[in-house]
N, C-alpha and C positions, 0 to 999 in steps of 0.2 A: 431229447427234442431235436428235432432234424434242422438244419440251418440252412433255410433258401440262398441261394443264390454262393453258397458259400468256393473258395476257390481253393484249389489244391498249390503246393509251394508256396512262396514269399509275400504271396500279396503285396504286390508292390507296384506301383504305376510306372507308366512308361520312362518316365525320366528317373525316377527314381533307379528303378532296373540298370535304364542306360549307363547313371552315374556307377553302380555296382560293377555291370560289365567292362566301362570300361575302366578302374581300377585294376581289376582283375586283367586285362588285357596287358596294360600299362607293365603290371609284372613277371608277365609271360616273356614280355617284349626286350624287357632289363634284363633275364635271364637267357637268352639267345645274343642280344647284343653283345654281350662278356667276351660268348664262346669267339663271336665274330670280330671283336675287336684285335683282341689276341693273334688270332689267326692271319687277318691280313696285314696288321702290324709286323709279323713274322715276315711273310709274304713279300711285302715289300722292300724287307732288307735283303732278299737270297740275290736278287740282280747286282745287286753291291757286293758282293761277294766274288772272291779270284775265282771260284770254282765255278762260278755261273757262265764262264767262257768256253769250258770244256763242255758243257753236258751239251749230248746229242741235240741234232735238229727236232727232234721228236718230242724228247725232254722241255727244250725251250720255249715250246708249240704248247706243251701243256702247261709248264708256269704259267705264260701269256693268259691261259683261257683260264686259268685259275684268278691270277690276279684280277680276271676283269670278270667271273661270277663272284669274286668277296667284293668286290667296289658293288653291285650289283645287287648281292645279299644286304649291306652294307645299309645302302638307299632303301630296299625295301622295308628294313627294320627299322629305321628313323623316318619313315616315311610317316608313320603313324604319329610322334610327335608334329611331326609340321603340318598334319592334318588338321589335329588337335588345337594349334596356336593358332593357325588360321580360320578356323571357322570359332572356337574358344567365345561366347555371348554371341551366337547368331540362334539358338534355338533348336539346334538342329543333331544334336547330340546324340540321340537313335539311329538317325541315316549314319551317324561319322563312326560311331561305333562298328556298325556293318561294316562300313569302309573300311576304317582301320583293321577289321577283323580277316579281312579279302588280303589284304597289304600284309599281316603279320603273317598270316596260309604262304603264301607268294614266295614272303620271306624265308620260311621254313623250308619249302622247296630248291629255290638258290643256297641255303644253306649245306644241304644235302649231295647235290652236287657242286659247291665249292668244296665240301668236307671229301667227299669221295677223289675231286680231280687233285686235291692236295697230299691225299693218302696214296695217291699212283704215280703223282711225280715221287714223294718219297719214299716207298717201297721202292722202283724202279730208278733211283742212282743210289739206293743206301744198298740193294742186294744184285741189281740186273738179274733178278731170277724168273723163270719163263713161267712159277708159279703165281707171280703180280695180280693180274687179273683175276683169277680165280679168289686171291684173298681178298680183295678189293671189293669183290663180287659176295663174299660170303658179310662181309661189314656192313654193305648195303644193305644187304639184306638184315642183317641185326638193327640195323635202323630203323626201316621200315617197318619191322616186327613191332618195335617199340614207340616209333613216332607214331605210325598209321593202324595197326594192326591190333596192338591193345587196345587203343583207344577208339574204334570204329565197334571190336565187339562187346567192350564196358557199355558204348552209348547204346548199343544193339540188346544186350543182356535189360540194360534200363530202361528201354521202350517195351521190351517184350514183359517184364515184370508191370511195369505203368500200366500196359493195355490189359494187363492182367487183372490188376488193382481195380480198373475200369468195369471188367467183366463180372468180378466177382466182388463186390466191395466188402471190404470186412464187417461180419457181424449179419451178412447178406445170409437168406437163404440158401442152399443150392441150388443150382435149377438146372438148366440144359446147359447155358453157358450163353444162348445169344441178348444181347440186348436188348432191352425193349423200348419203345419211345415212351416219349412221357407229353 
């Protein structure tokens, strides 16, 4: 017996969803803040350090811009909680979800390049070797293979199967393949 009006995934209404989503966000969010805590905790201690007086002008230039995309990163991964407390019984928990979802993206991004401007300050006084960038260069890119690049062709792979699921519904005839209206 075929079931009108029936919906494909969780069935679940809006706030319901939102409540799910942002759950799920909330622990995305905990596991990036770790990596970041850590890092500019470090971060902060290398200017206190006798050595921090010798290293090049170059060097210095980049601590600086490292320490202020981890402050940076920092805010944008806690930004989501103080989204959260603040609007928290306003109703509005769909919109903030988004939001925070925009803010945790953001974050991931400052994350990326804090991780990178921090792998070049230390590669560049741990070896001064003129192969720096290039290794720097190949880690980004192992990043982005795995932050952005798996995960664009999983959601790509999952659309293309979905619209597939759509075309051909199981237990469906064959037919030409295009849709028809109903």
């Amino acid at each position: 017996m075929k079931e009108e009006g029936r919906r494909r995934g969780r069935n679940e209404t809006e706030e319901e969803r939102a409540d799910r989503m942002w759950v799920e966000l909330i622990q995305e969010v905990r596991v990036a803040q770790t990596g970041v805590q850590i890092l500019f905790g470090f971060l902060l201690t290398v200017v206190f350090q006798p050595k921090y007086a010798t290293l090049s002008h170059t060097d210095q230039a980049i601590y600086i811009v490292t320490v202020v995309l981890g402050a940076c990163t920092t805010g944008a991964l806690v930004g989501p909680v103080s989204l959260h407390r603040l609007v928290s019984g306003r109703r509005v928990k769909p919109q903030a979800v988004r939001l925070a979802s925009r803010m945790t993206l953001v974050g991931l991004v400052l994350l990326l390049a804090t991780m990178t401007s921090a792998l070049l300050l230390i590669l560049r006084v741990a070896t001064h070797g003129p192969y720096v960038p290039a290794v720097v260069a190949a880690v980004v890119a192992w990043y982005l293979l795995w932050w952005l690049g798996l995960p664009l062709w999983a959601r790509r792979l999952h659309m293309a199967r979905s619209e597939d699921a759509d075309v051909h519904p199981p237990g469906a005839p064959p037919g030409d393949g295009r849709r028809t209206g109903s």
